[in-house]
C-alpha positions as CSV (number, residue, x, y, z in Angstrom):
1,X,113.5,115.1,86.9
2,X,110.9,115.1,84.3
3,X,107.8,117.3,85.1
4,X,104.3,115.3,84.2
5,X,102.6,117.8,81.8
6,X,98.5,117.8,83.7
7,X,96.1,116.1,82.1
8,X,94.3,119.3,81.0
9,X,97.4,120.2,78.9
10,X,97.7,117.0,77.5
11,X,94.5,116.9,76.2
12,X,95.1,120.6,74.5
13,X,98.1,119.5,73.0
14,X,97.0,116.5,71.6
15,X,94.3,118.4,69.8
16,X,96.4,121.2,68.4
17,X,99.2,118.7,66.9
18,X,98.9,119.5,63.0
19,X,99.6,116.0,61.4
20,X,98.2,112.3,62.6
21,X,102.0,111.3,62.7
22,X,102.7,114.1,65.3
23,X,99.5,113.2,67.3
24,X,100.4,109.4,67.7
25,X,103.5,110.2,69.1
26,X,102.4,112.9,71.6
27,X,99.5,110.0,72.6
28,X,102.8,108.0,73.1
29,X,104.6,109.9,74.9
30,X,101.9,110.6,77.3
31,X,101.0,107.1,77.7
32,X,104.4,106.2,78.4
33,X,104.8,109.4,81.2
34,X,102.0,107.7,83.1
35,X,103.3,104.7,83.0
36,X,106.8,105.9,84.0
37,X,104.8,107.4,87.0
38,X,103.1,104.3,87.6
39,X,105.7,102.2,88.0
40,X,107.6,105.0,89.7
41,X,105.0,104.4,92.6
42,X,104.9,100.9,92.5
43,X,108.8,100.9,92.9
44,X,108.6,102.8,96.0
45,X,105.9,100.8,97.2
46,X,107.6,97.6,96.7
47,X,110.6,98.3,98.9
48,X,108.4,99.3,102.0
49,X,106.8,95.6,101.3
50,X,109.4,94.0,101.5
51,X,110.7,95.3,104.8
52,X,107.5,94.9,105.9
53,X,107.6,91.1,104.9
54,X,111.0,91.1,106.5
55,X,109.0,91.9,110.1
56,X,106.7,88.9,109.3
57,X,109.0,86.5,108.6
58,X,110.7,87.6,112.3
59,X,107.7,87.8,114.1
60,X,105.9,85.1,113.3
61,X,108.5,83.6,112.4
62,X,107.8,82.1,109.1
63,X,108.7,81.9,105.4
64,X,108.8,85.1,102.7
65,X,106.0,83.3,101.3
66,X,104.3,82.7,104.4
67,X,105.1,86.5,105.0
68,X,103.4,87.4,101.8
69,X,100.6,85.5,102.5
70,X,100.3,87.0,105.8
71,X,100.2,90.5,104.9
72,X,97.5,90.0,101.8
73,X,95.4,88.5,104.1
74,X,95.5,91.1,106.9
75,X,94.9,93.4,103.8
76,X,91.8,91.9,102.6
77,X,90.5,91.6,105.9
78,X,90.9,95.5,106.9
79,X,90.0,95.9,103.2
80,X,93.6,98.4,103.2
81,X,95.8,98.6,100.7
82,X,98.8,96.1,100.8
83,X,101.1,98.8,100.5
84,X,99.0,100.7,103.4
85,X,99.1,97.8,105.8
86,X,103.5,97.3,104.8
87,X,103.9,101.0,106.0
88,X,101.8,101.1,108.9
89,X,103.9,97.9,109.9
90,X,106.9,99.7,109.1
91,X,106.6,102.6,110.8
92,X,106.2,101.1,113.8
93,X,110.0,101.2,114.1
94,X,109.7,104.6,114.2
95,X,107.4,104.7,117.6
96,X,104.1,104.8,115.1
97,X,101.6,103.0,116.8
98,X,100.3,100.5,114.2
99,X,96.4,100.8,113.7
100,X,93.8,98.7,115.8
101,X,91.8,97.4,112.4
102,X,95.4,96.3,110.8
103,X,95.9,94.4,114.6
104,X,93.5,93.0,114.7
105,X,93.8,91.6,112.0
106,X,97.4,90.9,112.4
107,X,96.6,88.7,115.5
108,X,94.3,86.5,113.9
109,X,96.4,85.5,110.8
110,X,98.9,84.7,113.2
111,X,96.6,82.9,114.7
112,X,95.3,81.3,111.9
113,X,99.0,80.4,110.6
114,X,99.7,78.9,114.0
115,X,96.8,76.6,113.6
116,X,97.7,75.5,110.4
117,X,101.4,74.8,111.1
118,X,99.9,72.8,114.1
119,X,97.8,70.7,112.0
């Protein structure tokens, strides 16, 4: 696996590249590395999301886009992370007791989905 050279380094060798040729491409190349990371993250993120909308849709029980909707809006409410709010849900599999902010939160967008479905 590829090492991401510290921001410290980068910044050396982008000053101590000779030509402007050679300094484009090492800007490249480190724009692309965080990037890479970036989306590295957001990869992993994604898939503890998804189980997590998987829960919603079983609990409440209710669409994957009712799921999605669900778990953005216990997330702006508790003003947490999405990605925070998917793995506190998920690891509640794992005996984790899920946070009293996130529900909270969690009752009363149930709640509030129940409403609307009655309406």
């Amino acid at each position: 696996m590829h090492q991401v050279t510290p921001p410290r380094e980068e910044q050396r060798l982008l000053t101590a590249v000779p030509s402007a040729g050679d300094a484009a491409l090492l800007a490249e190349v480190v724009e692309l590395r965080a990037r890479n990371e970036q989306l590295g993250r957001a990869l992993a993120s994604r898939a503890v999301i998804d189980q997590a909308r998987g829960m919603m849709m079983a609990l409440a029980p209710c669409s994957n886009d009712r799921a999605w909707d669900l778990l953005v809006d216990v997330s702006q409410h508790c003003n947490i992370k999405l990605r925070d709010v998917a793995a506190a849900l998920v690891a509640t599999t794992r005996d984790r007791t899920l946070p009293e902010p996130i529900q909270r939160e969690l009752r009363r967008a149930l709640r509030r989905l129940h409403a609307a479905d009655r309406r």
